[in-house]
C-alpha positions as a Python dict, from the first residue, in 0.01 Angstrom:
ca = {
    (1, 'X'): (0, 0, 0),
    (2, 'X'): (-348, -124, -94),
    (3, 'X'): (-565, -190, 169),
    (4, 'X'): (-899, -362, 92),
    (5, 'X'): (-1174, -446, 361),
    (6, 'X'): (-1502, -669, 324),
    (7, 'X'): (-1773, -690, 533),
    (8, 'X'): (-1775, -1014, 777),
    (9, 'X'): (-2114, -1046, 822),
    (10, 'X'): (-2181, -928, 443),
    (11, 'X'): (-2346, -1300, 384),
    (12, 'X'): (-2553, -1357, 750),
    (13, 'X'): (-2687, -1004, 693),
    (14, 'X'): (-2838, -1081, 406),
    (15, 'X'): (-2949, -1424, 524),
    (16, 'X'): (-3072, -1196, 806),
    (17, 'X'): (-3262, -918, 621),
    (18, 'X'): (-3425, -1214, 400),
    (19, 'X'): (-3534, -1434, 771),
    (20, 'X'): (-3646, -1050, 858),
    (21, 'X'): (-3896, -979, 562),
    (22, 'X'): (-4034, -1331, 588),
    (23, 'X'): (-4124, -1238, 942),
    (24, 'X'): (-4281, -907, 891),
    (25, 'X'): (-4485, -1091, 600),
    (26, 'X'): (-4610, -1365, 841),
    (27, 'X'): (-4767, -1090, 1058),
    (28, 'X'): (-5080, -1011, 846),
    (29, 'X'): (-5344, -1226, 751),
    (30, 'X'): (-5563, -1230, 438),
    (31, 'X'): (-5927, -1225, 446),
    (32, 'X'): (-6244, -1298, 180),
    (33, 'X'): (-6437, -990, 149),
    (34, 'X'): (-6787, -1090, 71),
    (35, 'X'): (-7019, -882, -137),
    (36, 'X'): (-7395, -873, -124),
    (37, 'X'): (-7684, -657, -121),
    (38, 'X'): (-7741, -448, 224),
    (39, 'X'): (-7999, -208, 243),
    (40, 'X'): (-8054, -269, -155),
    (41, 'X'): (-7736, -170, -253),
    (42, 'X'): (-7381, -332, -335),
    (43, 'X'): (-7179, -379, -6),
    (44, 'X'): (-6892, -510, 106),
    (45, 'X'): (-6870, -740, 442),
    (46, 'X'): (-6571, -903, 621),
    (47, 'X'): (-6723, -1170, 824),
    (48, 'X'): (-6337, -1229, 981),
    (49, 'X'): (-6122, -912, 1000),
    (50, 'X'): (-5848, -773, 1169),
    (51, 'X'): (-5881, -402, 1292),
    (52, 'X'): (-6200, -314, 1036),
    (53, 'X'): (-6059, 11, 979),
    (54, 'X'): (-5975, 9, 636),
    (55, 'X'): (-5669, 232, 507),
    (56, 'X'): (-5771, 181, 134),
    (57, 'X'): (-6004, -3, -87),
    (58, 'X'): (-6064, -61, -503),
    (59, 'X'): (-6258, -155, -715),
    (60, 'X'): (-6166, -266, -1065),
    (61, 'X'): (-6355, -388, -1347),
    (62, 'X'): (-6199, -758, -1515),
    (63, 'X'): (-6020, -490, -1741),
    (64, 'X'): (-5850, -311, -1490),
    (65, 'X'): (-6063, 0, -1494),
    (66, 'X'): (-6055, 108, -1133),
    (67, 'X'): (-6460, 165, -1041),
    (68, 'X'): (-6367, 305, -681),
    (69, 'X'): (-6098, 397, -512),
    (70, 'X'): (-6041, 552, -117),
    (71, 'X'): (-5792, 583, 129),
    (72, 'X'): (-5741, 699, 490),
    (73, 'X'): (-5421, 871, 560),
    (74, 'X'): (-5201, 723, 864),
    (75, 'X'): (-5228, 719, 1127),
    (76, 'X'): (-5602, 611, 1181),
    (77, 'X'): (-5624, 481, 1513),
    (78, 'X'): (-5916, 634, 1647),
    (79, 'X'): (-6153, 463, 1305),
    (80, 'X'): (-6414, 241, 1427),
    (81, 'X'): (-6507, -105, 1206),
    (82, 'X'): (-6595, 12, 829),
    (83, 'X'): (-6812, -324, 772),
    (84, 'X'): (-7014, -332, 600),
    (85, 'X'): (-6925, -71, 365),
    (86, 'X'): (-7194, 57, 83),
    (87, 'X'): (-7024, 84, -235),
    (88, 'X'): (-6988, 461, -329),
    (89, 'X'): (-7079, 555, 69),
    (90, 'X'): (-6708, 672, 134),
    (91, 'X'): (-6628, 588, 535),
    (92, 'X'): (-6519, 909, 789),
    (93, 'X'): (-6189, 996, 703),
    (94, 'X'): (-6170, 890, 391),
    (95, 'X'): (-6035, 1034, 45),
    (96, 'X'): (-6130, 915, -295),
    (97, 'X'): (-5893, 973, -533),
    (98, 'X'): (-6123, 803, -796),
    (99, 'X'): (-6523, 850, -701),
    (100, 'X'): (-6756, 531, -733),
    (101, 'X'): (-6879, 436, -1096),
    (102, 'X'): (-7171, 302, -1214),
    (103, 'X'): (-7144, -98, -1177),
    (104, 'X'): (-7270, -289, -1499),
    (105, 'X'): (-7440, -632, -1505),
    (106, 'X'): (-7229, -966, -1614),
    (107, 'X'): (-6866, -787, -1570),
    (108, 'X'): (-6659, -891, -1291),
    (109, 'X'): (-6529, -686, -1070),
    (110, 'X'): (-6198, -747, -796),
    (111, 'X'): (-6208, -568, -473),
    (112, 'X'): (-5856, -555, -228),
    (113, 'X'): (-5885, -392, 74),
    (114, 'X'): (-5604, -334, 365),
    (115, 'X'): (-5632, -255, 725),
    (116, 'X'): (-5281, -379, 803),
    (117, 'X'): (-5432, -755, 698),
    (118, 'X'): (-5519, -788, 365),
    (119, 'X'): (-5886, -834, 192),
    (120, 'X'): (-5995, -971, -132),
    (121, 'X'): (-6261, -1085, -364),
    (122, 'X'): (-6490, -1039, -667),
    (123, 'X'): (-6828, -1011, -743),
    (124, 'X'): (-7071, -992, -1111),
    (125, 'X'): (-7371, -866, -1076),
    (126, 'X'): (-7671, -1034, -1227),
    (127, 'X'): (-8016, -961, -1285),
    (128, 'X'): (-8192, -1287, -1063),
    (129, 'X'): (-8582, -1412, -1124),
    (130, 'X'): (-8690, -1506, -814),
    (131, 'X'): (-8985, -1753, -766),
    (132, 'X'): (-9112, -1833, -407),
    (133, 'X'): (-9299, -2165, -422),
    (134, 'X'): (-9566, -2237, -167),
    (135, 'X'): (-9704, -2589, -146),
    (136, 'X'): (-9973, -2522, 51),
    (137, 'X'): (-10125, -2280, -162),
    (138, 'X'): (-10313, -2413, -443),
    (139, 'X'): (-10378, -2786, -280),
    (140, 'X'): (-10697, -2858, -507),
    (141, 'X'): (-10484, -2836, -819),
    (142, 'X'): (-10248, -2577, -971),
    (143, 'X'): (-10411, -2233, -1052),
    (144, 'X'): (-10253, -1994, -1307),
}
């Protein structure tokens, strides 16, 4: 006698896993990581964030070179806000499994960061004349 036996709910628990991923995906939000120049040197800064205390972060060059790389083993709940963060400066209880690289001018770089939410964004690095312009200096003509 051959017996065979399926699975009843065989086709709600998939529909179930599926409803189940979409709901753990809704729970963390992506941010823009800005970088600029803080105390003369390449930083990133999360104006928005979630916790701040980042589990990992890269860097990679528009070739896929990876410039930095850190992470902070779980759990981390006692890590304060990591913003900003100097590039290179790695944050308290931190690893880098590949140490910061020298940045070079006109290549862009992608940075993706997680503390549970998700950061992103990319930077080039340009040299920038600046010129400030005062027009109350010089009011009886121009002077070179």
């Amino acid at each position: 006698m051959h017996r065979s036996f399926t699975w009843p709910l065989s086709g709600k628990c998939a529909l179930l896993a599926a409803a189940a991923s979409l709901t753990l995906a809704g729970c963390s939000y992506g941010y823009p990581l800005d970088v600029e120049f803080y105390e003369g040197k390449v930083s990133f800064v999360a104006n928005r964030h979630g916790s701040g205390c980042l589990s990992y972060l890269e860097v990679r060059s528009e070739s896929g070179e990876v410039m930095w790389h850190f992470e902070r083993p779980l759990p981390h709940l006692d890590c304060g806000i990591d913003f900003p963060l100097i590039y290179g400066k790695l944050p308290s209880g931190t690893t880098s499994s590949a140490p910061a690289k020298p940045l070079q001018e006109n290549i862009r770089y992608n940075v993706e960061a997680s503390d549970g939410d998700w950061y992103s964004g990319s930077f080039r690095i340009r040299r920038v004349l600046k010129i400030e312009s005062d027009p109350n200096d010089g009011a009886h003509g121009h002077i070179f």
